[in-house]
N, C-alpha and C positions, 0 to 999 in steps of 0.2 A: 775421756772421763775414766776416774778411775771404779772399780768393780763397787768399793761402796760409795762412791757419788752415784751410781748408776741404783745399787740398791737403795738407798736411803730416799731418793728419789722416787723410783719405780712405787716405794712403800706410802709416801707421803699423796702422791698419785691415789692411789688404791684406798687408803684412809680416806679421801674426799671423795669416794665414788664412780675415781674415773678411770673403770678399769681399761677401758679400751685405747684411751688414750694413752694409758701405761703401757700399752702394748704396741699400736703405732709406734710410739717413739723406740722403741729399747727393742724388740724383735730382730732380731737378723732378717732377710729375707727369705734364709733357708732355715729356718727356725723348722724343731723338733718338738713336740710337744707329746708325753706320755703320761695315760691314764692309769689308774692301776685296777686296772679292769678288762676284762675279753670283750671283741667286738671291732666293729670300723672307727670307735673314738679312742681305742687304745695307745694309736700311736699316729698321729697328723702331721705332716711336713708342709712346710710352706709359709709364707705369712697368711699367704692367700687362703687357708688351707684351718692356720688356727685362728685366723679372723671367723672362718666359719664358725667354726667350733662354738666359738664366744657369742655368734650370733642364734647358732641352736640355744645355745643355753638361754640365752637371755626370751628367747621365744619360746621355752617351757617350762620356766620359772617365775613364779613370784615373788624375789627376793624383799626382806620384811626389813633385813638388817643384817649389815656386816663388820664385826671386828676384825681386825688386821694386826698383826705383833709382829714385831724384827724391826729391820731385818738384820741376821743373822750370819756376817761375811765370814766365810773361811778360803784366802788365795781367790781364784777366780769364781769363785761360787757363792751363795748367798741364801740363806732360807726364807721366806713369809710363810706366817702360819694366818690363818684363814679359818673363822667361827662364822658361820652363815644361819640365819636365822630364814628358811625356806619354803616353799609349796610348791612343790612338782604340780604341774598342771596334769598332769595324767592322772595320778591319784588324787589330789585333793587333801593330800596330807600332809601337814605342816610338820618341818623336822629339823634337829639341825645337824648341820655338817659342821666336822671338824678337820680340814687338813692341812697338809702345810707343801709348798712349794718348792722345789729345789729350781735355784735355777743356777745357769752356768755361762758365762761372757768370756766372750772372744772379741779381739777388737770394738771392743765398746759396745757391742750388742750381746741380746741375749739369743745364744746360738742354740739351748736345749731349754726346755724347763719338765719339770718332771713332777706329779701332784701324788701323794699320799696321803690316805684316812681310812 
């Protein structure tokens, strides 16, 4: 597949909700995933690794609602931008995030992705 079958896809996925399965399928196994933030989620290798990831979030969040826009291909790379209508379960405070995606495909998967907001 090419980078934007891969994105248009991955987007179409994510629009219906289904973010994990976006990720099952397109992830590399050595997938990289970078937060833009200090700490242990800064930076997860693995599929194994950013499935977690996925699964903390989803266990301390209450997601309300999400827009999805792109995606965005340039050569091997691709942007989604990401409006999340949210509640951290720690605070209790509803907010919303705004970031956007980078990601990067090698052989048909997605080998890095990279999040910015």
């Amino acid at each position: 597949m090419s980078t934007q079958e891969i994105a248009t896809d991955l987007v179409a996925l994510c629009k219906a909700g289904k973010f994990d399965e976006a990720g099952e399928k397109y992830w590399a196994d050595d997938v990289v995933s970078y937060e833009a933030m200090p700490g242990d989620m800064a930076r997860i290798a693995g599929k194994d690794g950013v499935r977690g990831k996925g699964e903390w979030w989803a266990a301390n969040h209450e997601v309300h609602g999400v827009e999805v826009t792109g995606p965005y291909v340039n050569g091997d790379q691709f942007a989604v931008g990401f409006k999340m209508d949210v509640t951290p379960k720690a605070s209790g405070e509803r907010t919303t995030m705004d970031e956007v995606g980078l990601y990067t495909v090698r052989d048909g998967k997605i080998a890095e992705e990279r999040f910015f907001y």
